[in-house]
C-alpha positions, 0 to 999 in steps of 0.5 A: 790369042792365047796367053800361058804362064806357068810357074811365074815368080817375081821378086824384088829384093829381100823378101819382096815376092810381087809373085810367087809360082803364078799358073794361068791361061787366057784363051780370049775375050775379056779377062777381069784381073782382081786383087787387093793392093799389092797382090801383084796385078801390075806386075803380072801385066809388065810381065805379060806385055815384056817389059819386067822380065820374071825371076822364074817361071814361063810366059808364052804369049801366041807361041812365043816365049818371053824368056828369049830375046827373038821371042819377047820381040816377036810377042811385043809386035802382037802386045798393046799395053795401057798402064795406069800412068799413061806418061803422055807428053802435055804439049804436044797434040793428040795426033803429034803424040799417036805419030810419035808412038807409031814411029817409035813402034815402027809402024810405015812410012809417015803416009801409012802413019797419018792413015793409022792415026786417023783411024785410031783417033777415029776408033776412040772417038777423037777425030775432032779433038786430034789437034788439041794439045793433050794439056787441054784434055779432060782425063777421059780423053787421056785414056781414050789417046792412051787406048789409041796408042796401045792400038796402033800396032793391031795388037791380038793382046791388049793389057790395060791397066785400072783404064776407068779409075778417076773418070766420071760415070759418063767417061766410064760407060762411054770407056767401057763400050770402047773396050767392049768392041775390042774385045771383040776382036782380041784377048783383053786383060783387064786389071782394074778394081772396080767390079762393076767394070768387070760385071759389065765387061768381062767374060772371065775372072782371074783373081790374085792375093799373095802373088798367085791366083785364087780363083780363075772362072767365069763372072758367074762361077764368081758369083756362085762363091757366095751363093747360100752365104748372102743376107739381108738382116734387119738393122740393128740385129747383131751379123755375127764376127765373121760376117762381112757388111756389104751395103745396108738400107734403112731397113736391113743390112746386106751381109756375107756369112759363112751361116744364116745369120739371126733373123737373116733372108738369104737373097741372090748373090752379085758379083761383089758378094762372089768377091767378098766371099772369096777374099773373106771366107774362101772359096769352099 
């Protein structure tokens, strides 16, 4: 599914611009959508899903346009959202809370409802935990339910937004295959700040600061920001004022630098390095 922003503004009030002329195109597969706090990710995710409408620009979603009425309803039957505060409601049981979602997404009759969700609990692995109440769920579980409701509809668009923050190294790979295999089968806007997620997940990168992309590319155009400015400098060897410390062991300290620092190896760049360039350094 293709996604089109052009020109997107959002502020809110005096002197709080979240964005500030945003361009970007999604044109499938896993998007990884970096930045700092208060860069505007969440907000660029609510605009994109319909809920937060924009004070200026365009969003075209699968050809419809968010600016209309006709279009942002017609865009919404195609968009599954996943915020970062799922809002579930504790007492009812998993399968309860996905009938609700679907009824309230106007999804069938209740036969076609109870089919529906008993894939959907099926597809995030929970067919055998769809009558616990969702109280007794461990925090991956609660993604896993929020994953299923923003699925019900067969969304082609699914936004999810910092979906493996808080869970533990089993629950995040166990996260990570689940939105894996569907992103196979949509576009897949992935806001998070974990860069391994995205190293692991994500086919392209779109990075924001100040409310506007800084850089749009594939994970390796990413990684390639800070290949000939990654080191490894023995400890204790001063890095230089501009150098940025990204990890160190008791014999070197892995550094990114505008230039060789003294005594520095340069090493291959990862993913996080491409970030910290980008952030730190900028991207020329």
């Amino acid at each position: 599914m293709n996604v089109e922003v052009s020109g997107l503004t959002k502020v809110f009030g005096p002197g709080v611009r979240a964005l500030d002329g945003a361009d970007l195109a999604f044109r499938g597969g896993i998007v990884g959508l970096l930045g700092p706090n208060g860069a505007g990710k969440t907000t660029l995710m609510r605009v994109l899903t319909g809920s937060l409408r924009p004070t200026a620009g365009r969003v075209v979603v699968d050809g419809h346009d968010l600016a209309t009425n006709r279009g942002r309803r017609a865009a919404q039957r195609t968009i599954g959202y996943m915020p970062q505060e799922l809002g579930l409601y504790p007492d009812l049981t998993g399968r309860e809370f996905l009938d609700y979602m679907a009824s309230l997404k106007g999804i069938g009759g209740r036969r076609v409802r109870c089919s529906r969700v008993r894939d959907m609990l099926s597809r995030v692995g929970l067919e055998e935990h769809g009558g616990r109440r969702i109280a007794e769920y461990s925090g991956g579980m609660r993604r896993r339910i929020g994953i299923a409701q923003s699925l019900l509809g067969d969304p082609g668009l699914l936004v999810v937004d910092e979906p493996t923050a808080g869970l533990d190294p089993e629950e995040r790979m166990r996260f990570r295959s689940l939105i894996a295999h569907i992103g196979q089968e949509r576009t897949v806007v992935l806001g998070t700040h974990i860069l391994d997620d995205v190293s692991q997940l994500c086919s392209s990168v779109t990075v924001l600061s100040a409310g506007r992309p800084s850089f749009h590319g594939t994970v390796r155009d990413m990684i390639d920001v800070a290949r000939g400015r990654t080191y490894e400098v023995p400890v204790g060897v001063p890095v230089g004022q501009r150098a940025m410390v990204v990890g160190t062991s008791p014999e070197y300290c892995r550094v990114v630098a505008p230039e060789t620092p003294s005594r520095g190896r340069p090493v291959p760049p990862t993913l996080e390095d491409g970030y910290i360039a980008l952030m730190c350094l900028g991207a020329e």
